[in-house]
DRENPA-325143 format. One record per residue: x, z, y of N, C-alpha, C, O, CB in turn; residue number from 1; residue in one letter. Coordinates in Angstrom, 1 decimal. Atoms other than C-alpha are relative to their C-alpha. Glycine has a CB too. Layout:
// residues N
SITE	X	Z	Y	X	Z	Y	X	Z	Y	X	Z	Y	X	Z	Y	NUM	a;
...
***
This chain:
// residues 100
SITE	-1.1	0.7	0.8	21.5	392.2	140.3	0.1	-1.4	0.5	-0.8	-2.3	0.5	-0.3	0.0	-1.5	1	x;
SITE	-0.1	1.2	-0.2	23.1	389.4	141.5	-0.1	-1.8	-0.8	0.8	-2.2	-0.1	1.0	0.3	0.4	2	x;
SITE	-0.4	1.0	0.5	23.2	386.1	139.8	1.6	-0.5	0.1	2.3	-0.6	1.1	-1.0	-0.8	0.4	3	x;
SITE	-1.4	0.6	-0.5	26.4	384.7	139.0	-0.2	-1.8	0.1	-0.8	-2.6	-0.7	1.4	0.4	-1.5	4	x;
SITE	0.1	1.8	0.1	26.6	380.8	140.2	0.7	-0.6	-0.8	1.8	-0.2	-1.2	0.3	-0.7	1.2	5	x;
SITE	-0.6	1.1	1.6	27.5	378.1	137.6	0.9	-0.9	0.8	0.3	-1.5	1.8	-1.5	-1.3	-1.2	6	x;
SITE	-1.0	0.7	-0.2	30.8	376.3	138.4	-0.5	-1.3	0.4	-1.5	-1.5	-0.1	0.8	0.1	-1.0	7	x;
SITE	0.8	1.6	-0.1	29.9	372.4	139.8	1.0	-0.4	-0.6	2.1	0.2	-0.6	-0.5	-0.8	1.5	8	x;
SITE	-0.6	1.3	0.8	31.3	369.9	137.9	1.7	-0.1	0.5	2.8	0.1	0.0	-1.0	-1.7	0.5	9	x;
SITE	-1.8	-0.3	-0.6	34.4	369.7	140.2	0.9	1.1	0.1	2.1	1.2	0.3	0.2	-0.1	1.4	10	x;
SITE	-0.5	-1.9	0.0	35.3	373.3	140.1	0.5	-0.2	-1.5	1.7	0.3	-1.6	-1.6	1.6	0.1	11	x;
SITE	-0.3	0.0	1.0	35.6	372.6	136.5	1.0	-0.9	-0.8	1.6	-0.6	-1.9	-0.9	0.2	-0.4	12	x;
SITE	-1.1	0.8	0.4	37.6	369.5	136.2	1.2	0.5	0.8	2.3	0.7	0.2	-0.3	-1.4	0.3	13	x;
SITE	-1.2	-0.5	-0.1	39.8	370.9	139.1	0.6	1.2	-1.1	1.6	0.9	-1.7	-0.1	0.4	1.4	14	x;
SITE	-0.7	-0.3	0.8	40.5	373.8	136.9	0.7	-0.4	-1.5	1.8	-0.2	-2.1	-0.5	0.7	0.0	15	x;
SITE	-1.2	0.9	1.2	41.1	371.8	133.8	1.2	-0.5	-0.2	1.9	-0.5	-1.2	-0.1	-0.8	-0.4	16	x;
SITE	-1.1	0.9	-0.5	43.5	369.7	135.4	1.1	1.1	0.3	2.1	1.4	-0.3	-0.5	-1.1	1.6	17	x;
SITE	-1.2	-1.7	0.2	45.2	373.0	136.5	0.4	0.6	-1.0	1.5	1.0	-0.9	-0.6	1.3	0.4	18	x;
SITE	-0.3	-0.5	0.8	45.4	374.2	133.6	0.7	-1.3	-1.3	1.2	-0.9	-2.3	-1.1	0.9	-0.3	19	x;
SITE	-0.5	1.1	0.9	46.6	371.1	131.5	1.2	-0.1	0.8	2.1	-0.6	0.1	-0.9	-1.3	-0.3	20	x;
SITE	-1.2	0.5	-0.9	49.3	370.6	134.2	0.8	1.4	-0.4	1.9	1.3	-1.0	-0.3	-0.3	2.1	21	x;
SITE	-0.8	-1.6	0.6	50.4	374.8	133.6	0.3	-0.5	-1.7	1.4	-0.7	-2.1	-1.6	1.8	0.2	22	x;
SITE	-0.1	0.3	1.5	49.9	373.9	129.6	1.3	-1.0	-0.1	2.3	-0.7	-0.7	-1.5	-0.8	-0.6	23	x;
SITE	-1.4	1.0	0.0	52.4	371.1	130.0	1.0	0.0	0.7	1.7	-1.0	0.8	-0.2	-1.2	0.2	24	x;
SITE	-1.1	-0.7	-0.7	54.9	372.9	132.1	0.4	1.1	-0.8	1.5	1.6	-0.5	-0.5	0.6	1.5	25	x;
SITE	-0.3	-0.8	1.0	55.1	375.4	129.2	-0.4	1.5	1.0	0.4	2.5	0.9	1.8	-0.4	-0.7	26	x;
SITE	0.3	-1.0	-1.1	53.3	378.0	131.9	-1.6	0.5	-0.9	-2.5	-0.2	-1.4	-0.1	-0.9	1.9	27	x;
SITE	1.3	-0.6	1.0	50.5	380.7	130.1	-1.4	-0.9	0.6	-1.6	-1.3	1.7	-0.2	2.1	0.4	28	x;
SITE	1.9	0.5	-0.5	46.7	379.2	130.4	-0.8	0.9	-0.1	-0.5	1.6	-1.0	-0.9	-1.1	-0.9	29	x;
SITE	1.1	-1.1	0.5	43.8	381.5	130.4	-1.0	-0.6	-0.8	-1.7	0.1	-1.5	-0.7	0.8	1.1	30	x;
SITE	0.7	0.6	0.8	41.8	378.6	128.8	1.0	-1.0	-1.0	2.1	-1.5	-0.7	-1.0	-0.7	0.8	31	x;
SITE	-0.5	1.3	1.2	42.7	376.3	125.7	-0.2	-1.3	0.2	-1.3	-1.7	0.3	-0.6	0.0	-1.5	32	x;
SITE	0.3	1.3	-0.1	43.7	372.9	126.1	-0.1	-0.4	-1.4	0.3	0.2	-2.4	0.9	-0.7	0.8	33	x;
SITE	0.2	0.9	1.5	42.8	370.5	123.4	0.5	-1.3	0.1	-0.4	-2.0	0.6	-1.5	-0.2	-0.5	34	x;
SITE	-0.4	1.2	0.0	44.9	367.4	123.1	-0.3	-0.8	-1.1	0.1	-0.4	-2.2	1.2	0.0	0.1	35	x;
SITE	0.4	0.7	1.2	43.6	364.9	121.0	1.5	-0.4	-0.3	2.5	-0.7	0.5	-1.3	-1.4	0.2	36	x;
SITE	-1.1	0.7	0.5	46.1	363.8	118.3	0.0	-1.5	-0.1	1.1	-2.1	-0.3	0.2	0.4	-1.3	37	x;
SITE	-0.1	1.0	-0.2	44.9	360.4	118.6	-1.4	-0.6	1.2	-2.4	0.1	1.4	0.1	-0.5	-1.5	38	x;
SITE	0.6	0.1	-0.7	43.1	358.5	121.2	-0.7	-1.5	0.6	0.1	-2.2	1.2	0.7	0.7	0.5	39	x;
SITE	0.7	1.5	0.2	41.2	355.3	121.5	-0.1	-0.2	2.1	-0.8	0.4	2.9	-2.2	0.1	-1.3	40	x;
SITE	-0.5	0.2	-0.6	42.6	353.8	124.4	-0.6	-1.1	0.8	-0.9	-1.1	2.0	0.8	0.1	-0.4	41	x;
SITE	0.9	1.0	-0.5	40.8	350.6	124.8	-1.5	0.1	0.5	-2.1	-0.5	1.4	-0.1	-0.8	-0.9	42	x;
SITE	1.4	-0.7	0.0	37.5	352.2	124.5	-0.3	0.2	1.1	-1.3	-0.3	1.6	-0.2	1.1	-0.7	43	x;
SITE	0.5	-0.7	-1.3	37.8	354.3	127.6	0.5	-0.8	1.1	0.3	-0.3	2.2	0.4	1.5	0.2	44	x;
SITE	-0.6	0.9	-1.3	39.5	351.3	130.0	-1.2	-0.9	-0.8	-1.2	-1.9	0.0	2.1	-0.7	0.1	45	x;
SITE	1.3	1.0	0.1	36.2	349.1	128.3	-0.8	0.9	0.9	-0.8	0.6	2.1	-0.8	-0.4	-1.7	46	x;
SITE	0.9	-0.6	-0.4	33.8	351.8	129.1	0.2	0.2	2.0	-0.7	0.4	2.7	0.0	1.2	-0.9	47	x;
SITE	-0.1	0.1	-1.3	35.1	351.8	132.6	0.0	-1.6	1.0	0.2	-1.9	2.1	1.2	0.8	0.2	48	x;
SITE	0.3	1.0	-0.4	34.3	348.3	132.7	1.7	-0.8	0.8	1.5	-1.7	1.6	-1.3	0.4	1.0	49	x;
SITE	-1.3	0.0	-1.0	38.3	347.6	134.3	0.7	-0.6	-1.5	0.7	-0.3	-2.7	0.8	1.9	1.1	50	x;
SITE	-1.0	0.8	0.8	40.7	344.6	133.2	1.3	1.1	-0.9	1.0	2.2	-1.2	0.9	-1.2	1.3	51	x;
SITE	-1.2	-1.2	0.5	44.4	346.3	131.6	0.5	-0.1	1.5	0.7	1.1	1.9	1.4	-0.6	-1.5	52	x;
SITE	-0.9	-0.2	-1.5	46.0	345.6	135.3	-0.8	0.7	0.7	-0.3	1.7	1.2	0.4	-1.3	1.0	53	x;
SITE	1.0	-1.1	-0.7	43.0	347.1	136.8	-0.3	1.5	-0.5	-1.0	2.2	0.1	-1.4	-0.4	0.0	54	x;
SITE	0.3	-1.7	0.8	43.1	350.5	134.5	1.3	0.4	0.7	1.4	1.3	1.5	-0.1	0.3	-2.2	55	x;
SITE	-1.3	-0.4	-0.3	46.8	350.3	134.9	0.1	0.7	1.9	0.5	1.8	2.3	1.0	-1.4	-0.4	56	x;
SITE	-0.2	-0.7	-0.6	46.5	350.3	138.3	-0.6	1.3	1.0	0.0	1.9	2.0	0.2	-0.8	0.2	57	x;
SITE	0.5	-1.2	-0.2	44.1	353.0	138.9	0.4	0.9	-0.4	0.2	2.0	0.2	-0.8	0.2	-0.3	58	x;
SITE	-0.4	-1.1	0.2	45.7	355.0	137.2	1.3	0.6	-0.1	1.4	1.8	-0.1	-0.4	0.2	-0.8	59	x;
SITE	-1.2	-0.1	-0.2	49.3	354.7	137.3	0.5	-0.4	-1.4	1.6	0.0	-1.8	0.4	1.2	0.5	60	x;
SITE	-0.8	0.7	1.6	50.0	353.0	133.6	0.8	-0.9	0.4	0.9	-1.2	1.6	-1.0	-0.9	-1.3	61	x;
SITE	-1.1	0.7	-0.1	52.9	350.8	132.9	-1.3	-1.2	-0.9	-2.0	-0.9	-1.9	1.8	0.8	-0.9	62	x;
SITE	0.8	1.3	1.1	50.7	347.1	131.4	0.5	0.4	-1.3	0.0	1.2	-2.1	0.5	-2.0	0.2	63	x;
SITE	-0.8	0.4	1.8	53.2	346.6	128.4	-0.5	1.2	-0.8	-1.1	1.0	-1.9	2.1	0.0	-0.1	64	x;
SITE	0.1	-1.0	1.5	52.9	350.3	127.1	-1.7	0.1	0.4	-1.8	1.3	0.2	1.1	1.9	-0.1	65	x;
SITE	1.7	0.3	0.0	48.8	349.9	127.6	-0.1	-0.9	-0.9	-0.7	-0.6	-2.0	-0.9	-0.6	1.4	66	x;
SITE	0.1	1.0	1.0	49.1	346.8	125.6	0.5	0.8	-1.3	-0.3	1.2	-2.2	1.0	-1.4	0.3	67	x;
SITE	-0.4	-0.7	1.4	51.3	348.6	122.9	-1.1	1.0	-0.4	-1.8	1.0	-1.4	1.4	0.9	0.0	68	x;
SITE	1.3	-1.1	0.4	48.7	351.3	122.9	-1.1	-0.5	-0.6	-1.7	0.2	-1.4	-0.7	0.6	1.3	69	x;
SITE	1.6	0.6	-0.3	45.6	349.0	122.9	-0.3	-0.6	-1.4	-1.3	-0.6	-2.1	-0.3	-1.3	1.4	70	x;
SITE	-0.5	0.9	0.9	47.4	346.8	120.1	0.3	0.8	-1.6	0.3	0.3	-2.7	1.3	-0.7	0.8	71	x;
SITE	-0.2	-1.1	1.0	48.2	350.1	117.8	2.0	-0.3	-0.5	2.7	0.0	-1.5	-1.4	-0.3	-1.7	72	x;
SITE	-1.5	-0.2	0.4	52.0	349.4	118.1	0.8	1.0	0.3	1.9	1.1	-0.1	0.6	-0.9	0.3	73	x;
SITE	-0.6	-1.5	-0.6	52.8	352.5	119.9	-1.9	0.5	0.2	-3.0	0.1	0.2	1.3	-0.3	2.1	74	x;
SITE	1.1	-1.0	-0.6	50.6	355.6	120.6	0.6	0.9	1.3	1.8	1.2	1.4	-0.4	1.2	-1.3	75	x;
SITE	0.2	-0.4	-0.9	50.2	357.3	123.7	0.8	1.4	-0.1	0.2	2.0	-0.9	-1.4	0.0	0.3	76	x;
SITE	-0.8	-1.6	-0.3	52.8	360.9	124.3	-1.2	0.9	0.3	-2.3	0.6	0.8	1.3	0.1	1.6	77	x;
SITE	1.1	-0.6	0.3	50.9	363.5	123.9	-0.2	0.6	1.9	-1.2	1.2	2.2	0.4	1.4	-1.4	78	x;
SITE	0.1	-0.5	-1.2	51.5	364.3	127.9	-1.5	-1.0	0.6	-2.6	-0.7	1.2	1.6	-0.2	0.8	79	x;
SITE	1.2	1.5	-0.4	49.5	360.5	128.5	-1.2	0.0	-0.8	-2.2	-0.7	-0.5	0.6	-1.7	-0.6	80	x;
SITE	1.3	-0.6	1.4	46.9	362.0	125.4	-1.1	0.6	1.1	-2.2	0.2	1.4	0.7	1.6	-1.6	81	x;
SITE	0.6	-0.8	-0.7	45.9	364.6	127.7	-0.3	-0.9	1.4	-1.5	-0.9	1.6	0.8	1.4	0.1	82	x;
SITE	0.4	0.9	-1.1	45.8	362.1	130.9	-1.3	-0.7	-0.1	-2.3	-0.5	0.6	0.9	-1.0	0.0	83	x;
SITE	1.2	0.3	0.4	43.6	360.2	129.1	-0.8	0.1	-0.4	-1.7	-0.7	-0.6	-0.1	-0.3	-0.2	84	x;
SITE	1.6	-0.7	0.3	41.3	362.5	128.1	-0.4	0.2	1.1	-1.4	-0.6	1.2	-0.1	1.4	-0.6	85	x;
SITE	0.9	-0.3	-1.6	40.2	363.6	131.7	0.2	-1.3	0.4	-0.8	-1.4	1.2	0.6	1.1	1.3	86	x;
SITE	0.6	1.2	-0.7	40.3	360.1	132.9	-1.5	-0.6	-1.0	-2.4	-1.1	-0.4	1.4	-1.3	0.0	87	x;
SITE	1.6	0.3	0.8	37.1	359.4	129.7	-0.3	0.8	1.1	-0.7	0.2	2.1	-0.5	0.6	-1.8	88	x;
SITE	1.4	-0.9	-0.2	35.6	362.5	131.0	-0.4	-0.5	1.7	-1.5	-0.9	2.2	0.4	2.2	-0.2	89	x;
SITE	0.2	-0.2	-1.5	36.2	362.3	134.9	0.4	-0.8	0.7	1.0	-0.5	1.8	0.4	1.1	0.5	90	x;
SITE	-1.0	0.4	-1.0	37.4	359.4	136.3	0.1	-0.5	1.3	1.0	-1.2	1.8	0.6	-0.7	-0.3	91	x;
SITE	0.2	-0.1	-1.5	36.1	359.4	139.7	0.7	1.5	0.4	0.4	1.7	1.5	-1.8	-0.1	0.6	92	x;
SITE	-0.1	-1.0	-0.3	37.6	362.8	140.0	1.7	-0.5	0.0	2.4	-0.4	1.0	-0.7	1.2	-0.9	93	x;
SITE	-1.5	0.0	-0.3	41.2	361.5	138.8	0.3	-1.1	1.1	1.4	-1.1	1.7	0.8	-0.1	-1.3	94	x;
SITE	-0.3	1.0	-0.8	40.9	358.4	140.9	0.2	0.5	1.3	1.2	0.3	2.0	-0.8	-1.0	0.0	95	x;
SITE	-0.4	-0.7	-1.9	40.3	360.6	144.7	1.1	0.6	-0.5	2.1	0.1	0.1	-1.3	1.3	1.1	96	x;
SITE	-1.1	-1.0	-0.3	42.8	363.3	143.5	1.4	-1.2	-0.1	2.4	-0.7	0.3	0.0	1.4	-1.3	97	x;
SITE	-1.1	1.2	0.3	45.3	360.1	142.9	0.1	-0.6	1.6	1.1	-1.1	2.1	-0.6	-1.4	-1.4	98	x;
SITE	0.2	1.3	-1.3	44.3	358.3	146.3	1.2	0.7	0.9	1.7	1.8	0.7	-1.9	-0.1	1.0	99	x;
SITE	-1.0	-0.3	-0.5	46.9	358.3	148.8	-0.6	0.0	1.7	0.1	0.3	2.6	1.2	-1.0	-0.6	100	x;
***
């Protein structure tokens, strides 16, 4: 009997990312995404130690709506919800797949 091998870490964010991109194309998933309804925004641009121009520009944010976000005068679309969930979990993963 063979062993089945355990997915590495990248195997599993690339599929997430696949499947959150299918999820938000209105395309079937074979896994469930989970979009947080709300999302603490500051938190994960602190924890990554990075200014607001330095999150922004890693990641492709607009400043102003990061500020609205950060400030609680706007919330995040639920497309930018799911963004910034895999940027908490993984964001050396979304930063190479971003690099140009």
């Amino acid at each position: 009997m063979t062993k089945k091998k355990k997915p590495s870490l990248a195997d599993d964010i690339v599929r997430g990312l696949e499947n959150a991109a299918a999820f938000l194309d209105g395309k079937p998933v074979k896994e469930r995404v989970h979009v947080p309804d709300a999302i603490n925004v500051k938190a994960i641009r602190r924890k990554l130690g990075m200014t607001q121009a330095q999150f922004c520009a890693a990641f492709g944010f607009d400043v102003r709506a990061l500020r609205e976000w950060e400030q609680g005068r706007r919330s995040p679309e639920r497309t930018a919800r799911a963004y910034l969930r895999v940027i908490a979990k993984a964001p050396g993963a979304v930063h190479r797949a971003l690099a140009a």
